[in-house]
MIFI-279981 format. One line per field, with one value per residue (C-alpha): residue number from 0; x, y, z. Coordinates in steps of 0.1 Angstrom, whole numbers, padded with zeros to 4 digits, always signed. Last residue first. Example, Ala and Ser with C-alpha at 12.3 -4.5 7.8 and 13.67 -1.06 7.14 Angstrom:
REM residues 2
nr 1,0
x +0137,+0123
y -0011,-0045
z +0071,+0078
//
This chain:
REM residues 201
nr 200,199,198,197,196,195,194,193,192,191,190,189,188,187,186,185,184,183,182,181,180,179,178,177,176,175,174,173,172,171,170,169,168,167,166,165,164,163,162,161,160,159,158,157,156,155,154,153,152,151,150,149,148,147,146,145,144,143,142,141,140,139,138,137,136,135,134,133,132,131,130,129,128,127,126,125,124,123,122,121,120,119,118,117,116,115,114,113,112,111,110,109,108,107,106,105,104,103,102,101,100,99,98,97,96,95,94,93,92,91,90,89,88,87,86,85,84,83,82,81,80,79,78,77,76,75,74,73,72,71,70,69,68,67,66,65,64,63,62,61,60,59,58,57,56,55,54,53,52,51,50,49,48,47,46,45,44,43,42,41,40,39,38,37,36,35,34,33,32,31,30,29,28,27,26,25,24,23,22,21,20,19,18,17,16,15,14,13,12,11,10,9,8,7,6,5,4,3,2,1,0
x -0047,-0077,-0077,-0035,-0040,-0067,-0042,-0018,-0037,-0057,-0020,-0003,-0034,-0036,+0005,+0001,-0025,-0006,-0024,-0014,+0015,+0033,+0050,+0082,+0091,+0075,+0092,+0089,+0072,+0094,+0076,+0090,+0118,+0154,+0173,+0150,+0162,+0182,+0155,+0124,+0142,+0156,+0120,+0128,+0124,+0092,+0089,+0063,+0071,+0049,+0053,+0041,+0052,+0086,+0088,+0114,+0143,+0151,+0120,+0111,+0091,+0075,+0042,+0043,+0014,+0013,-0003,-0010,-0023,+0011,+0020,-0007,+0026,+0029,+0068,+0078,+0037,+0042,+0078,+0069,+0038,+0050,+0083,+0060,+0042,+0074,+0064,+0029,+0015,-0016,-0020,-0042,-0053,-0069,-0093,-0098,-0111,-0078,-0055,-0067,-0066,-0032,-0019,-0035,-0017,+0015,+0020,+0014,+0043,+0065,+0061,+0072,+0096,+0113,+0128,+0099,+0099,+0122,+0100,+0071,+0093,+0106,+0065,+0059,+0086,+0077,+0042,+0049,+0071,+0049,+0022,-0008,-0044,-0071,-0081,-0120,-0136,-0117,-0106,-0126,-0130,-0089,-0077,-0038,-0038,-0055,-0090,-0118,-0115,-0127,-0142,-0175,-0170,-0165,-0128,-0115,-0092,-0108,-0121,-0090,-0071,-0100,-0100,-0062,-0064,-0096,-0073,-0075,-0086,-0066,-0060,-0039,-0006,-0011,+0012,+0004,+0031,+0012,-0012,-0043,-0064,-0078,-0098,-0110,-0128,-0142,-0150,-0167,-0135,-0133,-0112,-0079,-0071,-0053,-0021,-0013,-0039,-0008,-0022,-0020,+0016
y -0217,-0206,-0169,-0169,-0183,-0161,-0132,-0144,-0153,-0117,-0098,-0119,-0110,-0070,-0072,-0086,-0062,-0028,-0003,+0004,-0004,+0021,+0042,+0026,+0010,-0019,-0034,-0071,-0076,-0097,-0117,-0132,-0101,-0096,-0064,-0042,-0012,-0003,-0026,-0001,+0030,+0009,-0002,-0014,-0053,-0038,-0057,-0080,-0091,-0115,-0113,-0132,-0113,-0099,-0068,-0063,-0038,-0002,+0002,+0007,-0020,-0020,-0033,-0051,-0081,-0082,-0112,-0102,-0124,-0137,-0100,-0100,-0097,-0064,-0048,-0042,-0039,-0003,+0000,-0028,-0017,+0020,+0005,-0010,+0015,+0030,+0016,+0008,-0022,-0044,-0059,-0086,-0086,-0120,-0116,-0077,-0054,-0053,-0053,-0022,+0000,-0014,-0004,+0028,+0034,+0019,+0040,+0070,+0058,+0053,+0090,+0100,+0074,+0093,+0072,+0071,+0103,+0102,+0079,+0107,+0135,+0112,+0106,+0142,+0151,+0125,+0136,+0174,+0167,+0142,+0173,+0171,+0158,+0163,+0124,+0125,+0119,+0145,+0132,+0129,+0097,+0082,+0055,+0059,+0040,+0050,+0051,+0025,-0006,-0039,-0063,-0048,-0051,-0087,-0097,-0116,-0078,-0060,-0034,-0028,-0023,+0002,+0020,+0025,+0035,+0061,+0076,+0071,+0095,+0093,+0129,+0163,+0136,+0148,+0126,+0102,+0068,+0036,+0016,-0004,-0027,-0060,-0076,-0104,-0117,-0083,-0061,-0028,+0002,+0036,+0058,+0066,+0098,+0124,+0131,+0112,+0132,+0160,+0190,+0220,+0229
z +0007,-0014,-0002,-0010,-0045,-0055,-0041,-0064,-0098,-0094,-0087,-0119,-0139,-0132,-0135,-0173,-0179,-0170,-0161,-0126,-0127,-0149,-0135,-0120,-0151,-0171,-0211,-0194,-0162,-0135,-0108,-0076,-0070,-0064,-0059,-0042,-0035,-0070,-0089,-0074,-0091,-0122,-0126,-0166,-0157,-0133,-0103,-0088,-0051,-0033,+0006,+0036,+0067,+0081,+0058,+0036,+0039,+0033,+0007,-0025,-0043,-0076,-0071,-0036,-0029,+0008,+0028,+0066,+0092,+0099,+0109,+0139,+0165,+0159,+0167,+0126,+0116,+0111,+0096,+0075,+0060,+0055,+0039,+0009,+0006,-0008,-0043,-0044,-0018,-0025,+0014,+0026,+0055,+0074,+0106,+0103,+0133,+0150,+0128,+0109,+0144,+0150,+0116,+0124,+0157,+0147,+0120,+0145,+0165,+0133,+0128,+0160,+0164,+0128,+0103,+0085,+0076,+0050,+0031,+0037,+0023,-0009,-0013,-0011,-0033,-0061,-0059,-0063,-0094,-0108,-0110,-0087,-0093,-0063,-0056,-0045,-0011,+0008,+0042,+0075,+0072,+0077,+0069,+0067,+0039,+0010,+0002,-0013,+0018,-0002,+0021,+0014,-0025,-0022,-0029,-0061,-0069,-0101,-0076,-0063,-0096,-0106,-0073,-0080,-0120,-0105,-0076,-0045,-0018,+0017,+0014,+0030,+0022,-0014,-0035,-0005,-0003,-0013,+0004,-0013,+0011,+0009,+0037,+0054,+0084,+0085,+0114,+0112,+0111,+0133,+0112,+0129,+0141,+0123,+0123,+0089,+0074,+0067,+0077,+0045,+0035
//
């Protein structure tokens, strides 16, 4: 297995007053790229194009520029691999690092997690004191417990994977399972009417 990027240094950041960010576990942990549904998502977020930051989370520069596709197989081990990770203080160290490095160029971040993205924002902001900065929309949740910051939880009723970590949610999708967030209308609106709401607060 190629480098994960999650050894690399953080990318140095302008500062923002605000920003919204996409972070979700890497089905190729060699790139930060998104994918076209995720830069889509982000893009149709009520945030000025400079606020918006295009990869994934760890942000790193030195990254490929363009999503390389890999079978669901491959993603779901790498993600499974990354979760596991987590437990480890090497790993949360480095989380640390970058969530620090986010923190402290951006006034107000706000947070469009993907299944166990969730766990990377709270293992990394778990000892920051910035976490009431931090608003975090979660699309189908997994994670060992939630993060101590303001949280909106949209769930899938069919995400038996998400359902079986996360028992209770703020928004439930009809017919939705763990795959299909990114395309679905109903969670597009629900994630435009909640971050709106959050800005205007």
């Amino acid at each position: 297995m190629s480098p994960s990027i999650w050894h690399r240094r953080p990318s140095p950041l302008p500062d923002r007053a605000r920003r919204v960010c996409f972070v979700s576990g890497l089905s190729d942990p060699t790139s930060s790229a998104l994918s076209q549904d995720q830069l889509t998502l982000l893009r149709s977020l009520p945030f000025d194009e400079s606020e918006i930051i295009d990869r994934n989370f760890p942000f790193t520069s030195d990254s490929r520029e363009t999503a390389r596709e890999v079978s669901m197989f491959w993603a779901s081990l790498m993600n499974g691999w990354q979760y596991v990770r987590l437990g480890s203080p090497r790993y949360r160290e480095i989380l640390e690092l970058h969530w620090k490095n986010l923190l402290q160029h951006t006034g107000k971040l706000y947070l469009v997690s993907l299944s166990c993205g969730l766990e990377f924002i709270r293992v990394g902001i778990e000892s920051s004191a910035d976490a009431s900065r931090i608003h975090v929309v979660a699309l189908g949740p997994v994670c060992r417990q939630l993060p101590n910051c303001s949280l909106t939880i949209i769930q899938g009723e069919q995400d038996w994977i998400s359902r079986r970590f996360v028992p209770d949610a703020n928004h439930r999708v009809p017919g939705l399972g763990h795959m299909g967030y990114m395309n679905h209308p109903k969670v597009q609106e629900i994630l435009c009417s909640d971050l709106g709401n959050s800005i205007s607060a």
